[in-house]
ZAKEVEX-671261 format. One record per residue: residue in one letter; residue number from 1; z, x, y of N, C-alpha, C in turn. Coordinates in nm, 3 decimals. Atoms other than C-alpha are relative to their C-alpha. Layout:
N
 type seq     npz     npx     npy    capz    capx    capy     cpz     cpx     cpy
    a NUM       Z       X       Y       Z       X       Y       Z       X       Y
...
//
This chain:
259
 type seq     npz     npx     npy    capz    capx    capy     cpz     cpx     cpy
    x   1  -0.019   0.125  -0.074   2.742   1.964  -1.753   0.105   0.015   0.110
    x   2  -0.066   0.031  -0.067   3.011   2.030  -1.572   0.004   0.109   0.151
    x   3   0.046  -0.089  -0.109   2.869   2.326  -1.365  -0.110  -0.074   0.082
    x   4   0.095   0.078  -0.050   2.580   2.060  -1.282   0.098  -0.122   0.121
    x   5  -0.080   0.087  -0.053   2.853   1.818  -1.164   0.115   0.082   0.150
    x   6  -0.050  -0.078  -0.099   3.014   2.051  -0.986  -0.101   0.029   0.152
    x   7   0.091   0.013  -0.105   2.727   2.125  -0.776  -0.052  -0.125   0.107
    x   8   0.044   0.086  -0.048   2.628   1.815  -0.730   0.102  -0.098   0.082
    x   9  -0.171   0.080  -0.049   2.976   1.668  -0.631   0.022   0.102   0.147
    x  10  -0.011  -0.070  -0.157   2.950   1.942  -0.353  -0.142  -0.026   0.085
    x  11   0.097   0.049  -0.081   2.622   1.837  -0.236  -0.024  -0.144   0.052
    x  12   0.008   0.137   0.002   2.697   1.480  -0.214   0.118   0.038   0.101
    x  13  -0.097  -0.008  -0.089   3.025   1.599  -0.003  -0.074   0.095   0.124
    x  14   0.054  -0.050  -0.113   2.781   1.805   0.232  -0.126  -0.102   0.038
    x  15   0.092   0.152  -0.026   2.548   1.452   0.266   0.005  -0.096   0.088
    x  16  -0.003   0.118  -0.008   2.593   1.206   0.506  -0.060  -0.078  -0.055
    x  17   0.025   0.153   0.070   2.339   0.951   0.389   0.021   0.012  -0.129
    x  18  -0.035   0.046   0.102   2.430   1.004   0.042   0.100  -0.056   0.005
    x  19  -0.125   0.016  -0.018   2.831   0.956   0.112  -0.070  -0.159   0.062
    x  20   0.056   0.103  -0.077   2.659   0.646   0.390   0.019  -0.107  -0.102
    x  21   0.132   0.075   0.078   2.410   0.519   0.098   0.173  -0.054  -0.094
    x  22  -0.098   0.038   0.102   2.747   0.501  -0.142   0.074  -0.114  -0.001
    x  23  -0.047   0.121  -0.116   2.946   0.351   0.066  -0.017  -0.101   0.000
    x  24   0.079   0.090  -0.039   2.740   0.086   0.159  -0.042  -0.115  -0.162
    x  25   0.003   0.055   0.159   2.650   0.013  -0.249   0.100  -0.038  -0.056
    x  26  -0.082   0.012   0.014   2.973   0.001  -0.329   0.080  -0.135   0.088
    x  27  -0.047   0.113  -0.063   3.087  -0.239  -0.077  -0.019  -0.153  -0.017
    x  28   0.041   0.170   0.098   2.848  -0.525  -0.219  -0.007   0.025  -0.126
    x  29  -0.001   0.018   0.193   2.886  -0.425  -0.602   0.123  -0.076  -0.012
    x  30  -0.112   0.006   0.096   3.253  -0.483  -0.614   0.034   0.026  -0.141
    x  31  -0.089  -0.077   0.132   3.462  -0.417  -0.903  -0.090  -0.038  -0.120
    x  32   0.114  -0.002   0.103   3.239  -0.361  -1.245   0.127   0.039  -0.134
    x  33  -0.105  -0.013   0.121   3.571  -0.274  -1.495  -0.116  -0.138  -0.079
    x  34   0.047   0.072   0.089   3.437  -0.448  -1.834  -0.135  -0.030   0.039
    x  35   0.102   0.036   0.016   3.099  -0.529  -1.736  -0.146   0.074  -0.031
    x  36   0.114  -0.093   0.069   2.753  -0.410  -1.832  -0.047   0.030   0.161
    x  37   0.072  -0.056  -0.138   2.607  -0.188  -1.533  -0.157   0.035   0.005
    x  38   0.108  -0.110  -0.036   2.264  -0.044  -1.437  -0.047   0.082   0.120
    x  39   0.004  -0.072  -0.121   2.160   0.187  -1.184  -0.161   0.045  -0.051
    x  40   0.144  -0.058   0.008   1.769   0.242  -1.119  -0.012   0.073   0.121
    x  41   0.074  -0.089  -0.109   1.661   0.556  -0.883   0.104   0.065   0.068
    x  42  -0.132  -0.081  -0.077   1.998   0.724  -0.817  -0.038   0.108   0.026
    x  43   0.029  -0.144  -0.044   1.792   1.084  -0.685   0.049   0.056  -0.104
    x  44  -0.023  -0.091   0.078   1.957   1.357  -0.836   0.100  -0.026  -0.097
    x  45  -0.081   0.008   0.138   2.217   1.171  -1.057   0.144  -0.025   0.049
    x  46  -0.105   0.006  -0.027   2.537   1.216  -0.844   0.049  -0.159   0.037
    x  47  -0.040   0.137  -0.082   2.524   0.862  -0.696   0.017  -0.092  -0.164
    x  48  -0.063   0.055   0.085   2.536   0.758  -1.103   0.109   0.009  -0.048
    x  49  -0.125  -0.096   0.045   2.787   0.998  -1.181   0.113  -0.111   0.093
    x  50  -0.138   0.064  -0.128   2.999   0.833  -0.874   0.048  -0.181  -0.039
    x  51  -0.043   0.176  -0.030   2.956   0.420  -0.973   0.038   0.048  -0.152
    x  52  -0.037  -0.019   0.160   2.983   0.548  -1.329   0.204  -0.052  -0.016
    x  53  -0.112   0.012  -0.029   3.365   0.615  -1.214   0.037  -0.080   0.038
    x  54  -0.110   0.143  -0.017   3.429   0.297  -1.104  -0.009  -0.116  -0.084
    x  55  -0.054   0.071   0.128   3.446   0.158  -1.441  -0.140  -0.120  -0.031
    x  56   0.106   0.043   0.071   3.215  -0.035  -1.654  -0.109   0.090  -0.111
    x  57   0.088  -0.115   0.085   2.944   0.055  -1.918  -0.154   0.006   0.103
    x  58   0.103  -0.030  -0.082   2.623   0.160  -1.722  -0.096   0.069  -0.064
    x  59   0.090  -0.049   0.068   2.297   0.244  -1.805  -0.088   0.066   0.127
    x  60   0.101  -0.043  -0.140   2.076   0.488  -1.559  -0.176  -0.033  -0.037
    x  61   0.187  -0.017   0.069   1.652   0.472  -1.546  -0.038   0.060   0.161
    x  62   0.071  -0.055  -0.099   1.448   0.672  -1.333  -0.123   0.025  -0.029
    x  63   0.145  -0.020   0.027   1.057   0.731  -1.258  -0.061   0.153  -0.064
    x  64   0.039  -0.128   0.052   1.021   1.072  -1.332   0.062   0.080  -0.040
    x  65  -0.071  -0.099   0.133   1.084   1.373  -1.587   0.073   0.042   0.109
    x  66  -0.073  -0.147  -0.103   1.233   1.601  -1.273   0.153  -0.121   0.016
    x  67  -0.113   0.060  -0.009   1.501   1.274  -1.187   0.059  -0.031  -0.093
    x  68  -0.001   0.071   0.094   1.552   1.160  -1.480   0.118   0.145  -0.105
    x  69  -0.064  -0.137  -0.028   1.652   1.548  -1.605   0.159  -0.001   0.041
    x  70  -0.118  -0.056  -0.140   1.899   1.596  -1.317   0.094  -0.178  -0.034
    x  71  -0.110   0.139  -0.015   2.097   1.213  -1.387   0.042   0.076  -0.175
    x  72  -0.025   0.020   0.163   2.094   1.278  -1.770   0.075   0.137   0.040
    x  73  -0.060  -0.164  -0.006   2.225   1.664  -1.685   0.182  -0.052   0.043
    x  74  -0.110   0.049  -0.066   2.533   1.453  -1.477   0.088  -0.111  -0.101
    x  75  -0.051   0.118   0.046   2.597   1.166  -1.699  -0.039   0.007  -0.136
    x  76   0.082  -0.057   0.128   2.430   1.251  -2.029  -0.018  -0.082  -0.091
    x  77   0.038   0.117   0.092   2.457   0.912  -2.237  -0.099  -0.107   0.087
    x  78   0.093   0.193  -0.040   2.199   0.568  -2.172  -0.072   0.044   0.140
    x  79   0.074  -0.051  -0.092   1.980   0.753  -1.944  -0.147  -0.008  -0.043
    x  80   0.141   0.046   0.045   1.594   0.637  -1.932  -0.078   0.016   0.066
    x  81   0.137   0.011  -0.108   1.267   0.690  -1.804  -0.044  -0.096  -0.025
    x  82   0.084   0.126   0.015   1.078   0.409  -1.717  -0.169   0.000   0.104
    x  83   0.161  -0.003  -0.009   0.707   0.370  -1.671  -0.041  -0.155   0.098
    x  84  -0.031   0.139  -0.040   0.662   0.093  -1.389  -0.121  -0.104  -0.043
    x  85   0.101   0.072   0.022   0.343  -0.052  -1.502   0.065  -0.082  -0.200
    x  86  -0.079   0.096   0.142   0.602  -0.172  -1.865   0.105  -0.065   0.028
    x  87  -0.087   0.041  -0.034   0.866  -0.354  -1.917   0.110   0.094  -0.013
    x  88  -0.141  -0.077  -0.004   1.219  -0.211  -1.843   0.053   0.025  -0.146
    x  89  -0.039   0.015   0.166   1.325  -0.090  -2.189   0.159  -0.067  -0.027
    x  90  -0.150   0.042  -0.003   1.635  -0.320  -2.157  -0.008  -0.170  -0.030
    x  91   0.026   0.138   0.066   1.711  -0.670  -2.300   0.033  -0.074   0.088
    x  92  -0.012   0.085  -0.102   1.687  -1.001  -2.138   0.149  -0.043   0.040
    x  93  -0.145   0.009  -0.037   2.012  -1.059  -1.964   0.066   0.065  -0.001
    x  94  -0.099  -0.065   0.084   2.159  -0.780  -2.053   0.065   0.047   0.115
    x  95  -0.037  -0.093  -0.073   2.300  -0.675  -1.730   0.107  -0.120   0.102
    x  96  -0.096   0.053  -0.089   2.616  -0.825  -1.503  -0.046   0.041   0.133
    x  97   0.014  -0.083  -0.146   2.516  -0.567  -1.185  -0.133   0.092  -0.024
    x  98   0.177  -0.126  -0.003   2.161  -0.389  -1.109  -0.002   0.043   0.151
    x  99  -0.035  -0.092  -0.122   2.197  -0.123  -0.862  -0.123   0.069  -0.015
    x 100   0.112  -0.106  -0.027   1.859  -0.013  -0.710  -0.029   0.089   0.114
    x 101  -0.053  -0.097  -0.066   1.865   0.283  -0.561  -0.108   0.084   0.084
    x 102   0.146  -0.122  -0.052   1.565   0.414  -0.327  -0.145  -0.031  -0.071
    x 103   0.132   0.005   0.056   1.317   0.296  -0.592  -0.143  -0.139   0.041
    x 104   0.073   0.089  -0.030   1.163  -0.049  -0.484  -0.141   0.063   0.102
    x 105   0.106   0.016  -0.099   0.949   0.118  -0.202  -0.124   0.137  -0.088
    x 106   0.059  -0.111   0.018   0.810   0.382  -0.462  -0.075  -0.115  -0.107
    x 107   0.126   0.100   0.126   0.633   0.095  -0.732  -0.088  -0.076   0.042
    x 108   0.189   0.013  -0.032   0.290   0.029  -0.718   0.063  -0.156   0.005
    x 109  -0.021   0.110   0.035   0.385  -0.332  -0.806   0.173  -0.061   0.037
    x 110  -0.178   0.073   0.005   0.699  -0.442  -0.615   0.019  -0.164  -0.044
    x 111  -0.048   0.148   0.080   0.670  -0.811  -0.726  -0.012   0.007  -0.181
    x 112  -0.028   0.029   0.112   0.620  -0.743  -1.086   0.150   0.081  -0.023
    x 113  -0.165  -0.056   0.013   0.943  -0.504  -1.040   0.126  -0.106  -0.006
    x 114  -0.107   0.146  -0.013   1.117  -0.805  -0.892   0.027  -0.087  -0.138
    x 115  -0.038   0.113   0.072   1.038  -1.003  -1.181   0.127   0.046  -0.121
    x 116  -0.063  -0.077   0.087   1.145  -0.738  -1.412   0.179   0.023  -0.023
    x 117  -0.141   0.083  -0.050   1.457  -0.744  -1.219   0.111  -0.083  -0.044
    x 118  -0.018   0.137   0.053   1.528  -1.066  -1.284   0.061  -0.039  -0.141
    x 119   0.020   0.051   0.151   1.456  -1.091  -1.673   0.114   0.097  -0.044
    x 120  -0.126  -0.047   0.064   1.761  -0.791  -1.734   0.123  -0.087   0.056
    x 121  -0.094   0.018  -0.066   1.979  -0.954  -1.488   0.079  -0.124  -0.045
    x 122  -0.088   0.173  -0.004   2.250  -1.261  -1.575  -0.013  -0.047   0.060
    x 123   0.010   0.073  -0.144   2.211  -1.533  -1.462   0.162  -0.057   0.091
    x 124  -0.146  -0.048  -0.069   2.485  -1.536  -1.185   0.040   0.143   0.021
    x 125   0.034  -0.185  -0.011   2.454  -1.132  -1.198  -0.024   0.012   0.148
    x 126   0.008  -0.064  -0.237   2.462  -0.930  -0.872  -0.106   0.083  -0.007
    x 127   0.137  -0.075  -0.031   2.136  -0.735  -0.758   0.038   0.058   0.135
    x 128  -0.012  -0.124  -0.142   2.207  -0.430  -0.508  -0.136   0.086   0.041
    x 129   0.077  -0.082  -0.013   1.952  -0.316  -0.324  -0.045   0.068   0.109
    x 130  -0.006  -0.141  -0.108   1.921   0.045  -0.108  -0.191   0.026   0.017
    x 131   0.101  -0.010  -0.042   1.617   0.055   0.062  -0.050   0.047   0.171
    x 132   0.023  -0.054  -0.187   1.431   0.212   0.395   0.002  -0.157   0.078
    x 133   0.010   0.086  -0.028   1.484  -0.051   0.634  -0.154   0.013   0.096
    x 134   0.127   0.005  -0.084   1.121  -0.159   0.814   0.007  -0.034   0.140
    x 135  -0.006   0.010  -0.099   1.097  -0.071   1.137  -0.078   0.156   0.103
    x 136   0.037  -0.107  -0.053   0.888   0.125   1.401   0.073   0.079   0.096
    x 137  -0.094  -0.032  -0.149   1.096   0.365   1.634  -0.094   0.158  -0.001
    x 138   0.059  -0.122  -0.036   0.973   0.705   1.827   0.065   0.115  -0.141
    x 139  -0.052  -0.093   0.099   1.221   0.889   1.564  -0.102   0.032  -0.161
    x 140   0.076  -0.020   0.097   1.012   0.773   1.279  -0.168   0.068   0.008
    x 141   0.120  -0.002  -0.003   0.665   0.851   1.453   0.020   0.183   0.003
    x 142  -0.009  -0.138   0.007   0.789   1.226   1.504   0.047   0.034  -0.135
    x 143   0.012  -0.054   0.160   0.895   1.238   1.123  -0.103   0.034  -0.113
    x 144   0.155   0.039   0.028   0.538   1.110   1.055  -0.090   0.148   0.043
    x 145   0.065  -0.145  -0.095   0.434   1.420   1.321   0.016   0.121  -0.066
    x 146  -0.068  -0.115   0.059   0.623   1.687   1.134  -0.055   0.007  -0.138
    x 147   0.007  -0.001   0.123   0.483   1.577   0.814   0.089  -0.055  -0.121
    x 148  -0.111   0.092   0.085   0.760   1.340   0.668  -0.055  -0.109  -0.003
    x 149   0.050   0.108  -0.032   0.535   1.094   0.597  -0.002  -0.129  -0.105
    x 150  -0.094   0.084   0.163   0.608   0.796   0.329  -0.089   0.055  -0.133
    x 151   0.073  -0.064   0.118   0.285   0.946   0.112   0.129   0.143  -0.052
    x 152  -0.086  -0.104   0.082   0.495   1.267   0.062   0.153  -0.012  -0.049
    x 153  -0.108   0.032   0.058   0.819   1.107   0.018  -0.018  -0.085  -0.119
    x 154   0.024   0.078   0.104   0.667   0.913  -0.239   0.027  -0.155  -0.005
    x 155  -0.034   0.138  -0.003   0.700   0.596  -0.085  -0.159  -0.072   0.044
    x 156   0.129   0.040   0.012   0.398   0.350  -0.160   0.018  -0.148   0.144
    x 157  -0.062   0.080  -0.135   0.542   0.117   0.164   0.110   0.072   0.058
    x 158  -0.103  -0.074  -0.078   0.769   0.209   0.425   0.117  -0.091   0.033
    x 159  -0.110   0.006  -0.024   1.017  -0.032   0.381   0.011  -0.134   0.005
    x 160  -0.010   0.187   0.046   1.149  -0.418   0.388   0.089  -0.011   0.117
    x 161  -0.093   0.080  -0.078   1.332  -0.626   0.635   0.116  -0.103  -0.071
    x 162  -0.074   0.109   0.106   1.586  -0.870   0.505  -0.089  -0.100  -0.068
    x 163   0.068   0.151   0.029   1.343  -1.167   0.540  -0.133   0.072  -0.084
    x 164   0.127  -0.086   0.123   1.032  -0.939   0.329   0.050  -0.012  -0.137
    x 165  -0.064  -0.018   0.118   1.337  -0.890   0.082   0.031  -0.111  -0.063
    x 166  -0.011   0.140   0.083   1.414  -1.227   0.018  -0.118  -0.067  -0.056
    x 167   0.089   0.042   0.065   1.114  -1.330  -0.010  -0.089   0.032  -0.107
    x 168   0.033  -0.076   0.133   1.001  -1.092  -0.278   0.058  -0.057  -0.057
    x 169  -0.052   0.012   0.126   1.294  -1.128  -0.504   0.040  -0.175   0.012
    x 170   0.015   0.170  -0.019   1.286  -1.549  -0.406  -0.113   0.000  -0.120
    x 171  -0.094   0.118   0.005   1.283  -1.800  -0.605   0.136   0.058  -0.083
    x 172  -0.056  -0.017   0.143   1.445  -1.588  -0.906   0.197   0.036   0.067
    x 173  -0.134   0.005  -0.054   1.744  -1.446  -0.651  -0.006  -0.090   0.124
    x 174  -0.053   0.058  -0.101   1.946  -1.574  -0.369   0.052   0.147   0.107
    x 175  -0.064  -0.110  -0.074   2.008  -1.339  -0.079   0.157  -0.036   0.048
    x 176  -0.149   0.073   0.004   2.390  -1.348  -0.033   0.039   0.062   0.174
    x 177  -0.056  -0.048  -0.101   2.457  -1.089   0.241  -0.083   0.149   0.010
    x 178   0.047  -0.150  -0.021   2.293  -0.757   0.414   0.075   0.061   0.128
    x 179  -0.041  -0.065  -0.141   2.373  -0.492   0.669  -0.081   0.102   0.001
    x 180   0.086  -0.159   0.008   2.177  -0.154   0.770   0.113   0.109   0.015
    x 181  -0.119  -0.130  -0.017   2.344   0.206   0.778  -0.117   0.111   0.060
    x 182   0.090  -0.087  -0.020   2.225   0.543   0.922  -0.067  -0.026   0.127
    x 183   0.070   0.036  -0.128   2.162   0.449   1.277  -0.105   0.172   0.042
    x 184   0.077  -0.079  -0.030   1.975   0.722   1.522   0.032   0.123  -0.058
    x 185  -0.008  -0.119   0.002   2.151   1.024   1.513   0.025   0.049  -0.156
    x 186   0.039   0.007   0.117   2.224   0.991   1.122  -0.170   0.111  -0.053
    x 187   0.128  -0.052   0.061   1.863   1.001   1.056  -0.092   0.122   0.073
    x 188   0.020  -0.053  -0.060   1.799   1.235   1.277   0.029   0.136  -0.054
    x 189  -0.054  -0.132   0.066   2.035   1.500   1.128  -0.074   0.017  -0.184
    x 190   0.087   0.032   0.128   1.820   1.370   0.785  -0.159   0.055   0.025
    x 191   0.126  -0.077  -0.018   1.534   1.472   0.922  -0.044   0.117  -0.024
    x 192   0.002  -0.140  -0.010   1.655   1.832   0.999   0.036   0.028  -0.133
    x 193  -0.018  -0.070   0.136   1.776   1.873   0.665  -0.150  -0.001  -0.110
    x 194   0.103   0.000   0.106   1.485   1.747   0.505  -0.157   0.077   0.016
    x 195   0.018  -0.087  -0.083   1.307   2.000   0.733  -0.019   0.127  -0.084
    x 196  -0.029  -0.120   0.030   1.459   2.269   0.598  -0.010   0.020  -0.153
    x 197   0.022  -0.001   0.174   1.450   2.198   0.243  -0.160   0.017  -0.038
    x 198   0.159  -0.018  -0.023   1.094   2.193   0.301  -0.047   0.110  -0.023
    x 199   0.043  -0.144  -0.063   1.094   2.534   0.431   0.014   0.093  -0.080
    x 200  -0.013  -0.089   0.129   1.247   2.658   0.128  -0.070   0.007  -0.115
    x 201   0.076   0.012   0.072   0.983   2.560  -0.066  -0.035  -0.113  -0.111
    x 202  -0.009   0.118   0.066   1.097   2.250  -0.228  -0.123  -0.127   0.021
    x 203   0.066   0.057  -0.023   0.834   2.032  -0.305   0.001  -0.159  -0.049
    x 204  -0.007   0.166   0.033   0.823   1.609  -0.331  -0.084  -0.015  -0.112
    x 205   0.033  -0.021   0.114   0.773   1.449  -0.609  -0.044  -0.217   0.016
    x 206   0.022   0.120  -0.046   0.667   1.067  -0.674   0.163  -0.091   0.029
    x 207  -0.162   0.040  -0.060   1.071   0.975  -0.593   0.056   0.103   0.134
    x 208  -0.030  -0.116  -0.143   1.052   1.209  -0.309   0.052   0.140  -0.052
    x 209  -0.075  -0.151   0.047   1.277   1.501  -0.267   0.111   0.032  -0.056
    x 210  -0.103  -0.012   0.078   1.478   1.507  -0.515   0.070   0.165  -0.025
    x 211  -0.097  -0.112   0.032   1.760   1.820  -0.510   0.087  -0.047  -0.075
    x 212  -0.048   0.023   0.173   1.865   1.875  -0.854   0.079   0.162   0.033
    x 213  -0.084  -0.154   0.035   2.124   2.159  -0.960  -0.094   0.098  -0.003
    x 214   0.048  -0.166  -0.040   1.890   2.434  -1.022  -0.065   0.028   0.147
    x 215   0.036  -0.041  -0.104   1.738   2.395  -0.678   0.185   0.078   0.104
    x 216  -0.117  -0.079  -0.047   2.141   2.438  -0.548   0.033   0.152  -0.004
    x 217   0.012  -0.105   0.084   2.155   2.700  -0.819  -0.069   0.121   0.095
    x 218   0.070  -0.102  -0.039   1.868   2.912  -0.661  -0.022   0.017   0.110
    x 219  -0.030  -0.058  -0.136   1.920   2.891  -0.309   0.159   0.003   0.052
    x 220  -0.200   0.022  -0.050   2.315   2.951  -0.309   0.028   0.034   0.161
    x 221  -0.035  -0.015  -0.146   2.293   3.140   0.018  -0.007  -0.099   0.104
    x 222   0.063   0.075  -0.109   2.079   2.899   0.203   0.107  -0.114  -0.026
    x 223  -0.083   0.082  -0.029   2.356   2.639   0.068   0.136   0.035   0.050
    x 224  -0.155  -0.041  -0.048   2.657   2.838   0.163  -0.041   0.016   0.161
    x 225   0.023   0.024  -0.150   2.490   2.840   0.519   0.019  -0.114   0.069
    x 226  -0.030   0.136  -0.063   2.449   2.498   0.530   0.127  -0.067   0.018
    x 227  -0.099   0.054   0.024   2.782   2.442   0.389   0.090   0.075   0.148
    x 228  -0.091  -0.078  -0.105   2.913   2.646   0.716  -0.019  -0.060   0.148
    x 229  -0.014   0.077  -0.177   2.752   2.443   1.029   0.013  -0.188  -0.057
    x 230  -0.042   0.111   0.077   2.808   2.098   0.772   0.068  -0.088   0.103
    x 231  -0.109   0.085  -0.025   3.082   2.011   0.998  -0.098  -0.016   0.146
    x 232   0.108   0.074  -0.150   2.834   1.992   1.309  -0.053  -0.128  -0.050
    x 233   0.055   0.160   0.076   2.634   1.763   1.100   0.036  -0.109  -0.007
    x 234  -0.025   0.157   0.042   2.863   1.544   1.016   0.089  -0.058   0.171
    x 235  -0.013   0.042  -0.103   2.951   1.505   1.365  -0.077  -0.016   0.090
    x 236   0.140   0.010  -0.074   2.611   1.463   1.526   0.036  -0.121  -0.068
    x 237   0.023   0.135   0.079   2.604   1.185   1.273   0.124  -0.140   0.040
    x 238  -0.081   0.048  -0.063   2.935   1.031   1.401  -0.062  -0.106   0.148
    x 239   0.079   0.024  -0.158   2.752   1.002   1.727  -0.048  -0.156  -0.013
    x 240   0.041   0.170   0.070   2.594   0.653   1.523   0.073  -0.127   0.094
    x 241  -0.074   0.143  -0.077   2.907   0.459   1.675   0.007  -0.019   0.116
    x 242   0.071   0.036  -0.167   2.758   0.486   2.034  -0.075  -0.063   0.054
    x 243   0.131   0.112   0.009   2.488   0.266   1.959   0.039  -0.091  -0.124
    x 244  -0.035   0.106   0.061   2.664  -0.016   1.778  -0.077  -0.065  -0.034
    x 245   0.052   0.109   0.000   2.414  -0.268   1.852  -0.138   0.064  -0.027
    x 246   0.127   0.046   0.052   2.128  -0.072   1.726  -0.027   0.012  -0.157
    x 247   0.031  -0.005   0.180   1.984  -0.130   1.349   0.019   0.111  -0.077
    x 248  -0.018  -0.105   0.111   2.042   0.123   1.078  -0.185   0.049  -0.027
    x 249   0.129  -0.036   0.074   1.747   0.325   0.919  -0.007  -0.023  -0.149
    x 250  -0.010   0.024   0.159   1.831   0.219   0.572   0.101  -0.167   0.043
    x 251  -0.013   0.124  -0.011   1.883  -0.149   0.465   0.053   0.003  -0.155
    x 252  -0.045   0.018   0.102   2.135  -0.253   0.162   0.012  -0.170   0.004
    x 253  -0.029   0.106   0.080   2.154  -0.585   0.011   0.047  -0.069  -0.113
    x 254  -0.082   0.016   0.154   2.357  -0.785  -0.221  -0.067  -0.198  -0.063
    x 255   0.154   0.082   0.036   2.108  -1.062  -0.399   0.128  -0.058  -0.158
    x 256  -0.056   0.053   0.133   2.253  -1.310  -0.697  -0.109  -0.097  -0.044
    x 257   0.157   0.044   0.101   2.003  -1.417  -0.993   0.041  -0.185   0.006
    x 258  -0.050   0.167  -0.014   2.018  -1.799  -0.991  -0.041  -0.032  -0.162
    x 259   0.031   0.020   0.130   2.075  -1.959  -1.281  -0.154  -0.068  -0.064
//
């Protein structure tokens, strides 16, 4: 575990949109000390590992054996697969904070998800949710071109607007507050990475592309390369605050269950 964590704690520090995506979750969870947590679709595990640390008891669930693996490898207790066509194996109410993480645009059934949602959540409970934001730009039609297309990322839609999002998880939540992250050059430098991971042979899965420790594991070189022009990266990505005024490529929201 702690060679898994290790890895993964350095791949999350060579990440912008993971570091971004955190960020951004974190900002509308607020403080979770004493309360019951969940986290659905955290990728490879580090992004549970990370809210884990900011206190509370937490429970992870993910769609498939390969994610599911790679969180339980990081965090190793109350870790679950879940089957989206059942119910959440979790009791009614049982949850203060539900942190979803990337997964809404991958279930066949996003309104029975919503409801599902709902039925763990308190009422008065907070609902976080990390999602592609919907929107057409030339960047996305050349991701589409290259073969980054939402079928192989495993996304069964390409994405929600605020007003899509409310109205899904409406009447049961209340939308409280959103913002986007990951403007152009961001996703741009997301592209090239996800490019290259490609190239190495890594293949998508129905949660996309999930990099798990043994993929780190077995291309050390190709990550000690990356880890060497990193600091370009994360300054291409910088570039973001030149275009203030335009939208993010990823959309977070912070949603409360009504009583």
């Amino acid at each position: 575990m702690a060679d898994a964590e290790t890895w993964a704690l350095a791949l999350f520090r060579r990440s912008v949109l993971k570091q971004r995506k955190l960020a951004a979750i974190a900002e509308m969870l607020g403080p979770t000390d004493r309360l019951r947590c969940l986290d659905l679709g955290s990728d490879n595990g580090v992004v549970s590992l990370l809210l884990r640390r900011r206190g509370g008891r937490w429970a992870s669930a993910d769609l498939t054996p390969e994610a599911v693996a790679s969180i339980r490898e990081l965090v190793s207790d109350d870790v679950h697969q879940i089957d989206e066509a059942k119910r959440l194996p979790f009791a009614d109410a049982e949850f203060d904070r539900v942190v979803v993480v990337d997964m809404l645009e991958h279930v066949a059934s996003d309104e029975a998800f919503a409801a599902e949602l709902a039925r763990v959540t308190k009422p008065r409970g907070r609902l976080i949710v990390n999602t592609p934001y919907l929107k057409d730009t030339a960047l996305r039609r050349v991701r589409r071109a290259i073969g980054q297309t939402d079928e192989k990322h495993g996304h069964l839609r390409p994405g929600y607007t605020p007003e899509s999002l409310a109205a899904l998880l409406s009447p049961r939540f209340t939308l409280d507050h959103h913002r986007t992250y990951s403007r152009f050059f961001s996703e741009a430098v997301d592209t090239a990475v996800n490019w290259g991971v490609e190239r190495l042979g890594k293949k998508s899965s129905a949660k996309g592309m999930v990099v798990t420790t043994a993929d780190l594991q077995q291309h050390r070189k190709a990550f000690r390369v990356y880890s060497l022009i990193y600091p370009a990266i994360s300054l291409i990505s910088r570039f973001d605050g030149l275009i203030p005024w335009a939208s993010g490529y990823m959309l977070v929201a912070a949603l409360t269950r009504r009583d």
